[in-house]
Structures are given as structure tokens and as C-alpha cells.
Residue frames as a rotation matrix with the C-alpha (Angstrom) as fourth column:
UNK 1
-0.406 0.704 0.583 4.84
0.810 0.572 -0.127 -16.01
-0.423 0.421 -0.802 24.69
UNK 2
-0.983 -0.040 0.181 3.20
0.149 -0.752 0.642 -13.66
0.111 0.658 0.745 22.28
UNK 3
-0.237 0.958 -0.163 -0.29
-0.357 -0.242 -0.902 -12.08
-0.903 -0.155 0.399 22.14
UNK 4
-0.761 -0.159 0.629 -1.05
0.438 0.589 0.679 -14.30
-0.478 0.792 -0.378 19.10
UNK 5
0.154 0.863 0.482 -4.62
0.977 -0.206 0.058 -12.26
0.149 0.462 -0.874 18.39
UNK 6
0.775 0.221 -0.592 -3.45
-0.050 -0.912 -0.407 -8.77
-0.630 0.345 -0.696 18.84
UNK 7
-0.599 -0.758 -0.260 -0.44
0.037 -0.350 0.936 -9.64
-0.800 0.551 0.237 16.66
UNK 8
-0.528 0.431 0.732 -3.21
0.773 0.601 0.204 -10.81
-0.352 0.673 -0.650 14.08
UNK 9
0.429 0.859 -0.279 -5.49
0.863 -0.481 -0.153 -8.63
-0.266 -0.175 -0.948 14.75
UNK 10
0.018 -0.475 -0.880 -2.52
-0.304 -0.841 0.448 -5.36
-0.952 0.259 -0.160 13.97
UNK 11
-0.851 -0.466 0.240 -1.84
0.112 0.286 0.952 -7.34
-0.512 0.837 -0.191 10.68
UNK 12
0.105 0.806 0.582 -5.44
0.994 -0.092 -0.052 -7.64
0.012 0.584 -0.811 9.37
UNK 13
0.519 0.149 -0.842 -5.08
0.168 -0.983 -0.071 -3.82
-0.838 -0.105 -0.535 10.00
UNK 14
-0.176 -0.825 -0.536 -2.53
-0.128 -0.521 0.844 -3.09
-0.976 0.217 -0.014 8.14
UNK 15
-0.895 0.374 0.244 -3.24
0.444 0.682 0.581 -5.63
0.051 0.628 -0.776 5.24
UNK 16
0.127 0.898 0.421 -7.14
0.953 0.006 -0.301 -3.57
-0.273 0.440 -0.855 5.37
UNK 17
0.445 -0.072 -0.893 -5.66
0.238 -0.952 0.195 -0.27
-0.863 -0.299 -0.406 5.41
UNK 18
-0.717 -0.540 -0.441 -3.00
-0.350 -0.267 0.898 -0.65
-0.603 0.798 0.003 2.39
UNK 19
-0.651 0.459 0.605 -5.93
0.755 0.475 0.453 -2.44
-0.079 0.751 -0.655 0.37
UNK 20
0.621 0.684 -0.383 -8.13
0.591 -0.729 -0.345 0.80
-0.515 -0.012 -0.857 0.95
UNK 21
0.075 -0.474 -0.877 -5.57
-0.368 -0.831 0.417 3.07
-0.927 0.292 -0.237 -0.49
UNK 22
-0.920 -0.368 -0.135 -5.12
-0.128 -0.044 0.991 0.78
-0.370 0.929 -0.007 -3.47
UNK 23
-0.343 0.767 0.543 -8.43
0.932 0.348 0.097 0.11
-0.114 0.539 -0.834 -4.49
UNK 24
0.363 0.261 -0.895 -8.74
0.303 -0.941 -0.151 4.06
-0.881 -0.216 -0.421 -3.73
UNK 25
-0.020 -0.871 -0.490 -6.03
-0.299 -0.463 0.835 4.38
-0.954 0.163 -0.251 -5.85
UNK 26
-0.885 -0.239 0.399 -6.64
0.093 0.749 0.656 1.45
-0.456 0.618 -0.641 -8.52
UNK 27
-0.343 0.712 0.612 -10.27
0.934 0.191 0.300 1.78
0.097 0.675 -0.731 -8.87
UNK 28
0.239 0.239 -0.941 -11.29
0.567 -0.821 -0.065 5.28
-0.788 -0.518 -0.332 -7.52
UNK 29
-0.248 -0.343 -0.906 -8.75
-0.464 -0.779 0.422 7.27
-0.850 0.525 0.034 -9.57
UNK 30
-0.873 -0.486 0.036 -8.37
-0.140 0.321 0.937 4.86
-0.467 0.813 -0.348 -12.60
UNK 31
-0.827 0.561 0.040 -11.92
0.429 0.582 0.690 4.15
0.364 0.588 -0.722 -13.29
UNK 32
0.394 0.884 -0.253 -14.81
0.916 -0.399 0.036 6.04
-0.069 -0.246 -0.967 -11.36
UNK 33
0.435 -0.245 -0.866 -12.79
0.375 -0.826 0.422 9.21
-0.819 -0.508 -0.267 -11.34
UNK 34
-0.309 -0.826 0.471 -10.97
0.865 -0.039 0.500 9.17
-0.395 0.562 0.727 -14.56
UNK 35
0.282 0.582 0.762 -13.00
0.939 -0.332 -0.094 11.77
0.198 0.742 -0.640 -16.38
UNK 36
0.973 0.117 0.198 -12.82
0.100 -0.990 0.097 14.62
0.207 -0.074 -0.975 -13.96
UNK 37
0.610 -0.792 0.027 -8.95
-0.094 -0.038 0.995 13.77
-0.787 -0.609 -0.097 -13.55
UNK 38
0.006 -0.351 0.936 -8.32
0.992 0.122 0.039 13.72
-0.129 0.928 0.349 -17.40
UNK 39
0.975 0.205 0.089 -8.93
0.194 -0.974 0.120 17.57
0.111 -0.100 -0.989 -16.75
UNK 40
0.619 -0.783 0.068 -5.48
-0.481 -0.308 0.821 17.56
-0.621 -0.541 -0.567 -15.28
UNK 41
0.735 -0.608 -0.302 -2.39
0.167 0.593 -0.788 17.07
0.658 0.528 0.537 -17.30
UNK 42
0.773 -0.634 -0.033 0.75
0.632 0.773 -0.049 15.69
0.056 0.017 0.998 -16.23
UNK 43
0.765 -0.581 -0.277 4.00
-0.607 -0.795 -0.010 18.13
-0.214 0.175 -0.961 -16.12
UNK 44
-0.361 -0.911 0.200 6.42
-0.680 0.403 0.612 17.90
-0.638 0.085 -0.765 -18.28
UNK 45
-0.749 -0.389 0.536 4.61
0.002 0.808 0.589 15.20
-0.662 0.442 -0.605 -20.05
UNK 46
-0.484 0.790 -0.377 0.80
-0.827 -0.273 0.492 16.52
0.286 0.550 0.785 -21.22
UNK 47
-0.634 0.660 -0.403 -0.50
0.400 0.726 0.559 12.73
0.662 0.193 -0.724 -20.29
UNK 48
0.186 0.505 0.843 -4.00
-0.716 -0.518 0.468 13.44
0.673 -0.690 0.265 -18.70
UNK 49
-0.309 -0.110 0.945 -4.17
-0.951 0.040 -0.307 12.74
-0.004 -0.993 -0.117 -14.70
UNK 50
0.677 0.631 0.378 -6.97
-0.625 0.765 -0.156 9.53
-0.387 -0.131 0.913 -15.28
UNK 51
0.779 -0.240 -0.579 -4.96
-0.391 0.537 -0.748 7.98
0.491 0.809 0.325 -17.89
UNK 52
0.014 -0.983 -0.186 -1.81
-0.548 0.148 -0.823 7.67
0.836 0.113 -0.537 -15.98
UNK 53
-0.284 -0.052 0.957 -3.38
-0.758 0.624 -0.191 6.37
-0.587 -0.780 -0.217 -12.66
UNK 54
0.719 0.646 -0.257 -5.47
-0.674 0.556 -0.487 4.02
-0.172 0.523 0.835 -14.90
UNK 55
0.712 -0.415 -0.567 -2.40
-0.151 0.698 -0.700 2.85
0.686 0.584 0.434 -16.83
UNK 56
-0.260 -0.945 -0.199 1.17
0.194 0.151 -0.969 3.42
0.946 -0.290 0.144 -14.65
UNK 57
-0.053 0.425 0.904 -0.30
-0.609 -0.731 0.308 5.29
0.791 -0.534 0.297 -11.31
UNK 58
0.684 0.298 0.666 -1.89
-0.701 0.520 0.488 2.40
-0.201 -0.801 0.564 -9.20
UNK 59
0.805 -0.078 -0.588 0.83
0.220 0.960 0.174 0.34
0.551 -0.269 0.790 -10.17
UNK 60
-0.146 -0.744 0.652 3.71
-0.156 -0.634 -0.758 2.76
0.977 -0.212 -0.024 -8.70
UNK 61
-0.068 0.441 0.895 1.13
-0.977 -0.209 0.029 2.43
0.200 -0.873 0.446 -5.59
UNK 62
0.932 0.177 -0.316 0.98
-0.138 0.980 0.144 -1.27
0.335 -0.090 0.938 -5.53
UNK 63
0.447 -0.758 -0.475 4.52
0.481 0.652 -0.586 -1.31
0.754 0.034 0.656 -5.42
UNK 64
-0.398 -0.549 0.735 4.99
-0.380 -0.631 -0.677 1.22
0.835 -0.548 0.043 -2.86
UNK 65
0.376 0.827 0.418 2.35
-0.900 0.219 0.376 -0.15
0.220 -0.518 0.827 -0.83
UNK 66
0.645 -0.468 -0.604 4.14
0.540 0.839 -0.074 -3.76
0.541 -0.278 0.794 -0.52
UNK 67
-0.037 -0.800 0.598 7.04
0.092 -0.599 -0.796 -1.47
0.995 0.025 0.096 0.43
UNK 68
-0.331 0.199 0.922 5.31
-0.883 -0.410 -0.228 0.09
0.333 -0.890 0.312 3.33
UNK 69
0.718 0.678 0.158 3.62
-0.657 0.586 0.475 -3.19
0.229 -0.445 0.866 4.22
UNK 70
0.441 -0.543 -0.715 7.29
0.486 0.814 -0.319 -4.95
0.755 -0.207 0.623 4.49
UNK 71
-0.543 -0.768 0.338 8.32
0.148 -0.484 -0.862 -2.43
0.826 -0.419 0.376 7.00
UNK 72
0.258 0.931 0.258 5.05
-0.593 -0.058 0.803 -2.66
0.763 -0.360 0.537 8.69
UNK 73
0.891 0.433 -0.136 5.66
-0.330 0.824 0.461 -6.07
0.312 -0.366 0.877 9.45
UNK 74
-0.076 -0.959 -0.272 9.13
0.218 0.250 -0.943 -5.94
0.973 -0.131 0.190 10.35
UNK 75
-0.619 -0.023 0.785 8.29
-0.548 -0.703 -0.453 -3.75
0.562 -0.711 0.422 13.14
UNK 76
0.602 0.792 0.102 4.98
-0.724 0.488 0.487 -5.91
0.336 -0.367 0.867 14.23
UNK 77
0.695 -0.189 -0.693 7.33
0.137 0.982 -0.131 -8.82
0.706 -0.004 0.709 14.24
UNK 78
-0.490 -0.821 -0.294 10.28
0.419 0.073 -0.905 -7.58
0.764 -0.567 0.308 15.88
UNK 79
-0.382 0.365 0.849 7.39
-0.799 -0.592 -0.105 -5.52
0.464 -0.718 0.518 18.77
UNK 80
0.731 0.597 -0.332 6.15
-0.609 0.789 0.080 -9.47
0.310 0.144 0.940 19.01
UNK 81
-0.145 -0.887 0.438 9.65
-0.627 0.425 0.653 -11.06
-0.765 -0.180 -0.618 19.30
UNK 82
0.368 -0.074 0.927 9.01
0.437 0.894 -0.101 -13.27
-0.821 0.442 0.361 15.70
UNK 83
0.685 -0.241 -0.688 11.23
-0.689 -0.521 -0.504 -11.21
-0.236 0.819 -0.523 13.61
UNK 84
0.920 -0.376 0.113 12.92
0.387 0.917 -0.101 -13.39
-0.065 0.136 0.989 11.40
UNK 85
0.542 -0.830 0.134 16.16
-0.646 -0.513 -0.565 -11.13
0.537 0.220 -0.814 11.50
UNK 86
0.099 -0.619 -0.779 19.31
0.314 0.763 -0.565 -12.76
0.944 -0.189 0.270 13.08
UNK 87
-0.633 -0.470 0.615 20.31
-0.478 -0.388 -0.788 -10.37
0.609 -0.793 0.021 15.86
UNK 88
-0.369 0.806 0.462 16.60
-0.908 -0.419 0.004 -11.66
0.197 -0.418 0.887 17.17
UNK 89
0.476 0.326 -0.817 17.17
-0.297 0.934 0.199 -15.13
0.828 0.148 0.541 16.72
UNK 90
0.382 -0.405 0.831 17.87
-0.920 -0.253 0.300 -16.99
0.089 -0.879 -0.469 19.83
């Protein structure tokens, strides 16, 4: 039988933790920060720093950020015993 509320309870972590980094990331850099991060350019390309989280940045992080959040939850699941892998299926 599982611990049904600390498995929850690890997920809401996780799931508040990667939303802090992207809203860091999404609004922080792209939009309250852009100004003094337009100071910085790019290597290699000249684009300033704001502009690129603003435009390409937070989504790179969005998509890494699922990333890390499907490996999270492999692990949660398979430390739980509800990983949907096969080896784990009985």
C-alpha cells in the first residue's frame, strides 16, 4: 500500500518548485528585469540578454523544465511502487 499523501504531497513539491523557476524565468527575466539584462548581449549573436529570455529563453526553460519534471516523477513513482514502466508491473 502506498503513502498516498506523502506521494502527493512530494508532487505538489515538485510541480511548486519547477513553476518558481519558470515564472522566475518567464516573468522575472522577460519582463520585470528586461531592461537591466538588455545591458548584456548575447555571444556570437549581439541579441540583448532581456530580449531573448522575453522571446526564446523561458521557452527553452519550459521545455527543459517538463523534462526535469518527467524524470522527477518517474523516480516518485517507481520510490512509491506506481511506475507505469513494465519491469514494475506485476
Amino acid at each position: 500500500m502506498i503513502d498516498r499523501r506523502a506521494y502527493w504531497t512530494a508532487n505538489i513539491r515538485y510541480v511548486t518548485i519547477l513553476l518558481l523557476v519558470w515564472f522566475t524565468v518567464s516573468f522575472g527575466f522577460g519582463i520585470l528585469l528586461v531592461e537591466p539584462l538588455n545591458e548584456i548581449r548575447l555571444f556570437g549573436s549581439g541579441f540583448k540578454l532581456g530580449f531573448w529570455f522575453a522571446q526564446q529563453g523561458s521557452i527553452y526553460v519550459f521545455v527543459l523544465l517538463i523534462l526535469i519534471y518527467v524524470r522527477l516523477m518517474n523516480r516518485l513513482d517507481k520510490r512509491y511502487g506506481v511506475s507505469e514502466d513494465e519491469d514494475s508491473a506485476e
